[in-house]
C-alpha positions in Angstrom: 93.4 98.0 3.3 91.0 100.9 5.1 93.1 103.1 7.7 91.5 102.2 10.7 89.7 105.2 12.1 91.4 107.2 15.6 89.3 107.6 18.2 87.6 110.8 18.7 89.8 112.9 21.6 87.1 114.1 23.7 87.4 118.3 24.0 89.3 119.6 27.1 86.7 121.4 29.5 87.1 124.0 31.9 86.8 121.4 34.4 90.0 119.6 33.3 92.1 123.3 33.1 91.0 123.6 36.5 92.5 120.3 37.7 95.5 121.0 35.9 96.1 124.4 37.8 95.2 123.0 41.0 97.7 120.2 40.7 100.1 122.4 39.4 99.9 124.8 42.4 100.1 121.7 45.1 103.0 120.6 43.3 104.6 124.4 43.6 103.0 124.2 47.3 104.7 121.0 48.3 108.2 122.1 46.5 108.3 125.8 48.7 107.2 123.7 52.2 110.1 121.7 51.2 112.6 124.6 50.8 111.1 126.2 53.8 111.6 123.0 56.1 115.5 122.7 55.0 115.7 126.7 56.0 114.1 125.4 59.3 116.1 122.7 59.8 119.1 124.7 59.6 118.1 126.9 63.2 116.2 124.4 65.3 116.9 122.3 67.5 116.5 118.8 66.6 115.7 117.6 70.2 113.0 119.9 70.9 111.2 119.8 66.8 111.5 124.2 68.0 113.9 126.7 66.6 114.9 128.0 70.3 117.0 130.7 71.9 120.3 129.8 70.0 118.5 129.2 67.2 117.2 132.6 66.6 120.6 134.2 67.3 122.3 132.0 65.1 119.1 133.7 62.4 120.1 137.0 63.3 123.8 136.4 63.0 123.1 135.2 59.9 121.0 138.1 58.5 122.8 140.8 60.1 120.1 142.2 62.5 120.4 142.3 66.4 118.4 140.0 68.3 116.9 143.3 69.9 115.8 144.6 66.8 112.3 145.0 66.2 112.5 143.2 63.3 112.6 139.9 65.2 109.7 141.2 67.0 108.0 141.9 64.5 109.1 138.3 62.4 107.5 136.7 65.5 104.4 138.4 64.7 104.1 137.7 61.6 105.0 134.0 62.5 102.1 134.2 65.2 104.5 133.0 67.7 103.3 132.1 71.2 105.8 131.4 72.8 108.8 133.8 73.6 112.0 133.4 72.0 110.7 129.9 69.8 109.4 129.2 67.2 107.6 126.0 66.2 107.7 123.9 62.7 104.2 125.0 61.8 104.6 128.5 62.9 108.0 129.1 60.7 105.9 127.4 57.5 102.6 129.4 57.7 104.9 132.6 58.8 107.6 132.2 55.6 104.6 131.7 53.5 103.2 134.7 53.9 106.6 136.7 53.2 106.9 134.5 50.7 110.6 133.5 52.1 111.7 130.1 50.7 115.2 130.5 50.5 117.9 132.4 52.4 118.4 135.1 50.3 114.9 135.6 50.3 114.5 135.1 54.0 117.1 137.5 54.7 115.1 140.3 52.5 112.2 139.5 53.9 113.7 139.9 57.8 115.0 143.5 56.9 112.5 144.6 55.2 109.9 143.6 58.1 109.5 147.5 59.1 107.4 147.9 56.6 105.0 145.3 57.8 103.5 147.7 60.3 103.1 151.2 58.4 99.9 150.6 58.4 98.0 151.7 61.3 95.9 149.2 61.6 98.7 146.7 61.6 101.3 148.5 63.7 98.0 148.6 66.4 98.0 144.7 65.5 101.6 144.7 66.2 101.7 146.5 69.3 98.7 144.7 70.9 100.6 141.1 70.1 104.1 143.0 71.7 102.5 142.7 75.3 101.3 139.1 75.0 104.5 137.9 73.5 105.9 139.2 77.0 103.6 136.7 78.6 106.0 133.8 79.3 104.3 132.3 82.3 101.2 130.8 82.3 97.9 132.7 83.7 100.6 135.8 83.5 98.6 138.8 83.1 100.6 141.7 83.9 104.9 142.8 82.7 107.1 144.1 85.3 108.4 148.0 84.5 111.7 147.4 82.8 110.4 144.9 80.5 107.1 147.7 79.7 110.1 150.1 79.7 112.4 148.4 76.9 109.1 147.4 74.9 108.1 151.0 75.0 111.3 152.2 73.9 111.5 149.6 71.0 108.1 150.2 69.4 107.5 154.0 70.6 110.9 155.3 70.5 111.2 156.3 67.0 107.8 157.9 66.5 107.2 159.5 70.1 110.6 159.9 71.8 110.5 162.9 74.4 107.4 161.0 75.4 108.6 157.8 75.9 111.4 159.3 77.7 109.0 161.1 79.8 106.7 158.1 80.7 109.5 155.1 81.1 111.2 158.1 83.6 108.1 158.4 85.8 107.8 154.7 85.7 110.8 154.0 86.9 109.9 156.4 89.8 106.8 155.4 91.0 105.9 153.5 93.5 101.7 152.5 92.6 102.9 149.6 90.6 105.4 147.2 89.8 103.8 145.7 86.8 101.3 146.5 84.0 98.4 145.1 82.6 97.9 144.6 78.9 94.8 147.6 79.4 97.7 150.2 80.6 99.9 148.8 77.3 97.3 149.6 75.1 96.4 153.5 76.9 99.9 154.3 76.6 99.7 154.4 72.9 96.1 155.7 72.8 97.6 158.5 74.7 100.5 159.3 73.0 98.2 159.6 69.7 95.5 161.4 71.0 97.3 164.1 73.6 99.7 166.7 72.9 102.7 167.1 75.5 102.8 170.6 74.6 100.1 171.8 76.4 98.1 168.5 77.2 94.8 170.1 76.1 93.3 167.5 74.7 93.7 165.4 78.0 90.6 164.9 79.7 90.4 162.9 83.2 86.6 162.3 83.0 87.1 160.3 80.1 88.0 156.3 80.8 92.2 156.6 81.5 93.5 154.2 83.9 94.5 156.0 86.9 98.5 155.5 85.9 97.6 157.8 83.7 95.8 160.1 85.7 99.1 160.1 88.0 101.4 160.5 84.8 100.2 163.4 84.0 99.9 165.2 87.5 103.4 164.4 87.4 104.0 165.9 84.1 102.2 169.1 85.5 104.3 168.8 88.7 107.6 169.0 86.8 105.8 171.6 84.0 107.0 169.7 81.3 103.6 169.8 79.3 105.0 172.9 78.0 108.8 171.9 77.0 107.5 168.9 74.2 
């Protein structure tokens, strides 16, 4: 009796490897959402669908680091939060995506290692820009009162430019021109603090375009002759 003949396998094409490794990486996809929506669903409010106030502090309990830490700062910026102190469902998937965070221990690596997020200039300036609008918690709020500008300044400027953060959140907590500041005098303050030397303040140059709390910062400096003692 003749072997009946097999049918001929047709030859796999790049088209099918393709398929394969797309299917492969939804699968993988779908699997880290999944972990990343139990991590979620362990700090958020299941009234509000939000990780919320309690929520985060519960996170920060958990990983060790203060809830004034600019770590959680700087987790809400990578999560592109918009709204202060929550953080929605989407926001906390796209956000522990990117840090590649799927599980706690992970999570927790990922939060205390967040400093190195902004070494990079162009990321700290990132950073520092999304610090002010973060502050925003009213709508059509354009400007941050003092003490708020004050503890920002000391969180994200402390480290790197200390006798002048001193200096600045001391004159102003003294003046009297303003009570709260626009995201244009946020963004000087670091433009100064890069480009001007307290030493001798040389390179300061009040034709150029500084907002005028600026101008007056540094007729106070001159006034108390501390351009000399930085």
């Amino acid at each position: 009796m003749p072997r009946p003949k097999r049918k001929a396998v047709p030859p796999i094409t790049s088209s099918d490897v393709d398929s394969s490794i797309r299917t492969e990486t939804k699968r993988t996809t779908t699997k880290q959402f999944e972990r990343i929506d139990k991590l979620f669903g362990l700090y958020a409010n299941k009234s509000m669908g939000l990780i919320d106030p309690d929520g985060i502090e519960a996170l920060c309990k958990d990983v060790n680091v203060d809830h004034t830490d600019v770590r959680m700062l700087i987790l809400a910026w990578k999560l592109k939060a918009e709204k202060q102190g929550y953080f929605s469902k989407d926001e906390w998937r796209k956000g522990l995506k990117s840090l590649g965070a799927d599980t706690f221990p992970k999570l927790k690596k990922a939060i205390n290692g967040l400093k190195k997020e902004v070494t990079v200039p162009e990321c700290f300036e990132d950073f520092y820009s999304y610090a002010f609008q973060y502050c925003l918690t009213e709508d059509k709020q354009r400007s941050i009162d003092i003490e708020t500008i004050c503890e920002l300044l000391n969180i994200l400027l402390g480290s790197e430019f200390p006798s002048q953060v001193n200096l600045l959140t001391e004159y102003l907590k003294i003046q009297n021109d303003y009570r709260a500041l626009s995201r244009d005098h946020w963004i000087s303050f670091y433009r100064f603090f890069k480009e001007v030397s307290f030493t001798d303040l040389q390179e300061y140059d009040s034709s150029l375009a500084w907002p005028v709390i600026i101008d007056n910062f540094v007729e106070w400096l001159k006034g108390k002759g501390k351009g000399k003692e930085i």
